[in-house]
Structure formats: C-alpha cells, structure tokens
BAGU-276703 format. One record per residue (C-alpha): x, z, y; residue in one letter. Coordinates in steps of 0.25 Angstrom, whole numbers, plus 5000, padded with zeros to 4 digits. Layout:
XZYa ...
REM end
This chain:
500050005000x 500649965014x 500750075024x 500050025038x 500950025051x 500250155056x 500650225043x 501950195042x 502150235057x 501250365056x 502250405042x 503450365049x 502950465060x 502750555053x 504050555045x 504850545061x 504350665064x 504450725050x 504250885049x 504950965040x 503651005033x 503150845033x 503250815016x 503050675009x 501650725005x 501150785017x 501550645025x 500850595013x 499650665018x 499550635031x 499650495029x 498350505019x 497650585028x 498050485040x 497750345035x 497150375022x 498350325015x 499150385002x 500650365003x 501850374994x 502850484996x 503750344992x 503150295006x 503550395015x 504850415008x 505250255012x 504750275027x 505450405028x 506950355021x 506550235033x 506750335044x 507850415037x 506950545035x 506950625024x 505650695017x 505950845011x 505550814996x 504350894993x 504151004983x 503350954972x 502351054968x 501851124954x 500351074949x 500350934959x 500850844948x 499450794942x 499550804928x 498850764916x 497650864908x 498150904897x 497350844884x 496750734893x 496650584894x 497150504906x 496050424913x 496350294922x 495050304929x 494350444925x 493350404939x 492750304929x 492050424924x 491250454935x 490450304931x 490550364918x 489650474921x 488450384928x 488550274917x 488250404906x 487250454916x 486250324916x 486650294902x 487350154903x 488250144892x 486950174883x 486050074893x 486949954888x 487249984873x 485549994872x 485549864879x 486549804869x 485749864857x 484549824862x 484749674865x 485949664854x 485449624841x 486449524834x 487349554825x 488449514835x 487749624844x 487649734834x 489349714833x 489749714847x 488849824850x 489949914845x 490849854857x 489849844867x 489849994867x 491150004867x 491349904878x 490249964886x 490950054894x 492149994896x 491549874903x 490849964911x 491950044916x 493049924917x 492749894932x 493050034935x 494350024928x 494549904937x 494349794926x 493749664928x 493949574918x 493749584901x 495449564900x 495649704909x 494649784898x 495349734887x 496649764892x 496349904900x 497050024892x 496750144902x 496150254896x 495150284909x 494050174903x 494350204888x 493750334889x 492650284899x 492250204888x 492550304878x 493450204871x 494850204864x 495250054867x 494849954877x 494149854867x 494949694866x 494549584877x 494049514864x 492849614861x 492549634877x 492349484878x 491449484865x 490749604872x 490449524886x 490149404878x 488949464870x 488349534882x 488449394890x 487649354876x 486749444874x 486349474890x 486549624889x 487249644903x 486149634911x 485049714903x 486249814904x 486249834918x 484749854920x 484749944909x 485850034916x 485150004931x 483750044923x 484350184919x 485150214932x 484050214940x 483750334948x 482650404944x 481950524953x 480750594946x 480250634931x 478650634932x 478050724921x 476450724918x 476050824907x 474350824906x 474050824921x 475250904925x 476550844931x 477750844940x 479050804943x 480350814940x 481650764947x 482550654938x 483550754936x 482550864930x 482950974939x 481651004947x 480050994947x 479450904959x 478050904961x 478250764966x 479350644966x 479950674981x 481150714972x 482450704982x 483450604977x 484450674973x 483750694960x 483750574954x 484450534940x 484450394932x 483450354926x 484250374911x 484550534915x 483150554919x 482650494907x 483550574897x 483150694905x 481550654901x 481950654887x 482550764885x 481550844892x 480250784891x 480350704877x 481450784868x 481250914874x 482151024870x 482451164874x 483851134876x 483551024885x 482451074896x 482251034908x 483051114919x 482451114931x 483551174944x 482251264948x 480851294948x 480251214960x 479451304969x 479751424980x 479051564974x 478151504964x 478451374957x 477551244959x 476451164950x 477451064944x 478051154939x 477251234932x 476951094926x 478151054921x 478151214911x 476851174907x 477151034904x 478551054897x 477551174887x 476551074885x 477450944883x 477450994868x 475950984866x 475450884878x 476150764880x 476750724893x 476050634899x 476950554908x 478550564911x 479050464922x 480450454927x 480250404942x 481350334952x 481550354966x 480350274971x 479450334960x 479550224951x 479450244936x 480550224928x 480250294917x 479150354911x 478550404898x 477050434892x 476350524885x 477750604882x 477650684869x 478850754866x 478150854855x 478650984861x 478751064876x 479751014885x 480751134889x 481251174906x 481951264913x 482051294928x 482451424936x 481751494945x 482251524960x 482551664963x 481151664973x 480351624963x 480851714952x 480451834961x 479051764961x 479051784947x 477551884943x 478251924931x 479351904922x 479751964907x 481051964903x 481151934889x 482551974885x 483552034895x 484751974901x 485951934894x 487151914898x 487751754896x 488951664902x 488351544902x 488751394906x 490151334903x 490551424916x 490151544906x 489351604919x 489051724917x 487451764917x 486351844913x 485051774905x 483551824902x 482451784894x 481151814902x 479751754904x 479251744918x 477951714925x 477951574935x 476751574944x 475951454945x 475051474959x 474451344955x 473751404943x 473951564949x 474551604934x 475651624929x 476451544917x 477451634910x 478951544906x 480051594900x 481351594908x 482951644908x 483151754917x 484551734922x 485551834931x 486851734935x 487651804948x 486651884953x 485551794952x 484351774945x 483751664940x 482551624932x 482551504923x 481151484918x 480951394905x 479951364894x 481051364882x 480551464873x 481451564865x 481251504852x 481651354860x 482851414866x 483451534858x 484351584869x 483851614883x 485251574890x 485351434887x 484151414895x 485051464906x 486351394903x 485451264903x 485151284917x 486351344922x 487151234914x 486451104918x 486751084933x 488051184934x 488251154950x 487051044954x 485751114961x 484851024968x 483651084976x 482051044971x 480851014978x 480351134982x 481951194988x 481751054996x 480651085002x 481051225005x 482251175011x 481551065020x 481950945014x 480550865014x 481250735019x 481950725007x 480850754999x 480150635005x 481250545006x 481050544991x 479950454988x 480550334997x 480550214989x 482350204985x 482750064982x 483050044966x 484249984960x 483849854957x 484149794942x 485649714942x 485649564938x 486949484935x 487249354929x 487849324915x 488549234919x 489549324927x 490649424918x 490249534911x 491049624915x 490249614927x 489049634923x 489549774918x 490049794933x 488649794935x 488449914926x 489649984932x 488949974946x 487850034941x 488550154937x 489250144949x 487950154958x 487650284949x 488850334949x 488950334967x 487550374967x 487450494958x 488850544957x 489750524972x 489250554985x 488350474992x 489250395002x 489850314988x 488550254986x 488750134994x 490050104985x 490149984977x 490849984962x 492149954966x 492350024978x 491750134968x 492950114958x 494150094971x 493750254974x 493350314963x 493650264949x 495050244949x 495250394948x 496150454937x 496050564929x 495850624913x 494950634904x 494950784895x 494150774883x 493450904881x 492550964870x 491250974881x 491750854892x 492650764896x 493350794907x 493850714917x 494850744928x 494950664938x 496050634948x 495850674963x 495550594973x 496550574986x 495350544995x 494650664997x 493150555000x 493350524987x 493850664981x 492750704986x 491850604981x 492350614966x 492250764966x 490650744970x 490350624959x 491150724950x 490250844952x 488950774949x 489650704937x 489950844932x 488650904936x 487750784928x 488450824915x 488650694911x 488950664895x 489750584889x 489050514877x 489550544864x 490750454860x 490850394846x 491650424835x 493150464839x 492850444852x 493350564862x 492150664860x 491250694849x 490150744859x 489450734872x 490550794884x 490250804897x 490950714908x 491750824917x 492450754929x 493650844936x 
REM end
C-alpha cells in the first residue's frame, strides 16, 4: 500500500521531533488514528534510517503474542460462520435436499444425490471463500470451508461439473431458491382459535397479545415459527412447553390469557379449531385446521412481582429446596405450590399449579399446567425458563402500553413491503445461481444478527468486512466453539461482538453429522 504525500510528511514529522518516550508502536497509533491507516514498523524503520534517527527497540511483552487453542482446529475464514447460523435457522441445507428428493427420481438421480449433499454447502459458501469458478473448488485446501461444509476433502472438478450439470437437467436451481425465499420469510403472529376462544401469540412465542399490533422486533422466519407450532400445538410434550417471558396484565391478568390455560387443558379433549401463522401485513402464511394433537398442550410463564402480591391465596405444596441451577450453577431456591389467578371477566378464581422460586432476593412466581405426574421434578420447570433466553428480555403489550409506546403499537399493522420471489435464467452459470441462495442468507444474516445500519449492504461488500476473519474452531462435547480474531476497526469490532450476541442468544444447533463426522450429537454453535 502507497503512503500519501501528507502521511509520509506527518510520519517524517513526527520522527524530526522524536521524544524519547515516541515507540514504533505508538507512532504506529497515531498514524491509524489520524488517517485511518495500518503501517508497518518495517515503514517507519526506512523513513526514520532516511533522516539518520534511531527508534529505542521496544520491550516486547508477556501474553501479546497470539497463540493458538490448544486442541483446536485453524479456520481461514471462521466469519463464515455467522452465515452458518442464518442458513440452519431457515433451514436451507434441508430446503434443497427435499427439492432434490422431491423432483429426482431416475436412477441417475438417486446416485448423485449422495453428492449433491455433499456438495450443498460447499457451493453455497464458496463466494465467501472468495471463489468463482468450479477449478478454484476443486483446488481449495483451506480448512475454514471443510468444516463449514462438514467435509473431510474438497470433492474433484470432475463430480462438481457432473453436480452442475444435473441440476441445469433436471431444473432444481430455481424451485430451490423459492423454497429458501418461501421459509425465510418474516412471520409476525401465531392466531390460536379453540371453541369460541382465541388469541394471540408473537412468532417468537414469548407473549399473549390480544391483538396482532405486535412491534417488529418479534418476528421469526416462517420455518422457526412453524417448528415452534409443532412442537407445542401438534406433538406437545412436558419437556417442551410454551415459555412465555411474563403474564400480560398489570394486578390482574387479561382475557386471553386465561384462554390460552383453558385452551392448552382442553386441547386434549377438543380440537383446536384453527392455527395460522401470520406476516407483517396480516397475511397467512401458514395455517392449519381442525388440529388434534390427542393430549393438552403444556406453558409456562412467570408472574411479575405486582401481580404476585395480587394473589387471593396460595398453597405451598412442598417447601423450598435448595438448587444450583443452569450451566452457570446459580444458586436458587424452588417450591411447589398452587396459586389462585383472578379472572375479573368471570369474577372466580382458576387454581394453577406453579414453582415458587427465591433467586437474589427476589421472588418469582412461575405459573404452569404440567402436573406432578407429567413432570417429576419441580426444578426443571424453573431451569426451563431461567435457561432458555439467558440474557434477552424484550418488553409485551401490556409494559408498552404502560410505558407510553402507543405509536409503535400502531406503526405495526402498516402494510411492509415483502421479498418478492428470485428469478434467474438457466442459461447463466451455476454457481451463480447459488450466489443467489447466498444473498438470501445474506439478507437474514444483516437483518437479524448485525445492527441496523448493515442493512443496506450488498454481498460482497458483506464478505470485504466481515467474512475474512480468522480464528479456531474447538470441538466440545455440548458446542462447538468458535474464536474469532478481533477486529482492528472498532465499527466493525463493534458490530461482530453485536451479531455474535444474538448468535449465541438464538441457541442455534448444528445438525447431527454423519457417521465419522466430527460430532456424534446436536452441539451448539458458541461464537467467542
């Protein structure tokens, strides 16, 4: 890199009027902070032998030297993972291999379907990698894309040319990209209607609306809100219940939800009549009828302090136990109790089961309909809670009304423009084509994981700041961890530690690899 005029003049000012305390590094500084520029210490070293001065050689000190974790794999380009979270959050890699199954019959088909799994992931991640063309694939030995792609060797140019040409044959690319722009779509609501009763819930599951003005902050694709339906509404279990962030309500909780208990006790013997999963302009996209699922659905949801001291009455069942509880061993106490919830819209009172539970001083009241012979052990209903969102609270209806934010509770039902479905030619390359999947996990990636001012950024500007970043990847028995290598730009430092939070917060899942693969089992994605 050339140094302009006005550097060299400021460095070889700087080195005129050398003070004794002036260091490579600190002129180093200076000149970053300045004009935005990294140096070498080889640079100031030639300009400074120039004017005949001398640097005192610096002391080097212990711990600078970056050095590698121990029993850990080198990654060329670990910022590829952050794309790796979004594409196993809307489900990609499992979008494409079902259109493959689907629309792949032959003979022919059923053998390279082997390959296009294989292939998958590598295709999509290679512009990330910075390759373009099927000879760069082929010839790539980094290690950052292998494990991406959970592979041991980049396949031959050979099979990724047969690869191509059977999906230029069989026209999968583009039913591909609509099934991926199908299930990243944003949705807002989940509508529940149970004989005459109903309400609302956000796409994330975490509050009771009694309306869709739900702010936009909770939203989820359209593939995470439906596999959150599945699990709660149509293969309910006790180990997987709906966990709601609070009951809705000041002193005494609302009509809804009061609707949703009844409705979870009576899904067993009463089917639900209608679930729809609804967008940001209130349009369906997914909905289901006459919803059986043979047994009650199961929640959970604490109680504020106010509307614990509202209580008329409540029993304690058996009394409190000490427990550490949460991969941070935290330290609290737990009781099984009954309490009494008011319902002012039928003036009686409805009697739940619920975990009494002393953490720090405070109290806290987690009401639920799993019943001791569902749930054997009263404190894994609190270590469900506590958890599930380990440092995410986002406020509901009711604490935005009480806090006077009406305007964004209106701003919610404007129409929002949608993504519209991608259309490419055949006749261009492939590899392409998968350039278009990439952008769409791209798009995901800058809306739900970096701050808002990325949003406007294209693919490859994207890729420039974000995913050449270094680092190593740990195996672990629970996660794989990955440690990434700072940033010298504190924008972008900033900006990674941000998309890194709400990786880690989302709990994303690796898929269980196959056979002789690294893991054996389901590890989380941990980003350092």
């Amino acid at each position: 890199m050339k140094l302009s005029p006005e550097i060299k003049a400021f460095i070889d000012d700087q080195i005129r009027t050398k003070k004794p305390s002036l260091t490579y590094n600190k002129l180093r500084q200076k000149v970053a902070q300045r004009y935005n520029v990294r140096i070498s210490k080889a640079t100031i070293s030639k300009r400074a032998s120039a004017l005949n001065v001398r640097f005192r050689p610096g002391r080097r000190r212990a711990g600078t030297v970056e050095k590698r974790p121990a029993h850990s794999t080198a990654l060329d380009c670990a910022g590829g993972f952050f794309l790796k979270g979004a594409e196993l959050e809307i489900g990609l890699l499992s979008a494409l291999n079902n259109s493959l199954k689907v629309r792949s019959d032959s003979g022919q088909a059923r053998r390279v379907l082997m390959l296009a799994r294989q292939l998958n992931a590598i295709l999509l991640y290679a512009p990330v990698f910075g390759l373009k063309t099927v000879g760069e694939i082929a010839s790539y030995q980094g290690q950052g894309l292998l494990y991406l792609a959970e592979q041991k060797d980049i396949p031959a140019e050979k099979e990724i040319e047969q690869y191509l040409q059977f999906l230029i044959k069989q026209k999968l690319l583009l039913p591909a990209i609509k099934e991926v722009t199908r299930i990243s779509q944003e949705a807002l609501f989940v509508y529940a209607e149970l004989a005459g009763r109903k309400f609302y819930l956000d796409a994330q599951l975490r509050s009771v609306w009694p309306k869709p003005k739900i702010p936009q902050y909770f939203t989820a694709t359209l593939n995470k809100t439906s596999s959150y339906v599945k699990d709660i509404f149509q293969n309910p279990s006790p180990q997987q219940p709906l966990i709601l962030q609070a009951c809705p309500g000041y002193a005494f909780l609302p009509g809804e939800m009061f609707d949703l208990i009844q409705c979870f006790e009576e899904a067993g013997e009463k089917p639900i009549l209608r679930l729809v999963i609804g967008g940001k302009a209130g349009e369906v996209l997914n909905c289901w009828e006459s919803l059986k699922p043979g047994q009650k659905c199961y929640f959970l949801a604490p109680l504020s302090p106010w509307q614990y001291a509202k209580l008329q009455g409540s029993k304690i069942i058996k009394d409190f136990k000490p427990y550490l509880i949460g991969p941070q061993k935290e330290p609290m106490s737990v009781a099984e109790a009954e309490v009494n919830l008011f319902n002012p819209q039928l003036n009686e009172n409805v009697r739940v089961r619920a975990a009494m539970v002393r953490r720090q001083g405070e109290r806290l009241v987690l009401v639920t309909n799993i019943s001791r012979r569902e749930e054997r052990y009263i404190r894994r209903i609190v270590e469900a809670y506590f958890c599930r969102w380990p440092n995410r609270k986002m406020p509901s209806y009711y604490d935005l009304l009480e806090q006077g934010h009406e305007e964004v509770l209106a701003r919610s039902d404007k129409l929002y423009r949608t993504t519209p479905l991608l259309t490419i030619g055949y006749d261009k390359d492939v590899l392409n084509g998968f350039r278009y999947l990439l952008a769409q996990l791209n798009r995901y990636a800058q809306e739900h994981f970096f701050p808002s001012e990325y949003r406007k950024e294209d693919l490859d500007s994207m890729c420039k700041k974000f995913y050449r970043q270094d680092g190593y990847l740990k195996m672990k028995q629970d996660c794989c961890e990955v440690t990434l290598r700072s940033f010298a730009q504190d924008v972008l430092q900033e900006a990674v530690q941000i998309a890194r939070q709400k990786i880690n917060q989302n709990g994303i899942k690796f898929p269980a690899s196959r056979q002789g693969g690294p893991t054996q089992t389901q590890p989380q994605l941990r980003i350092k």
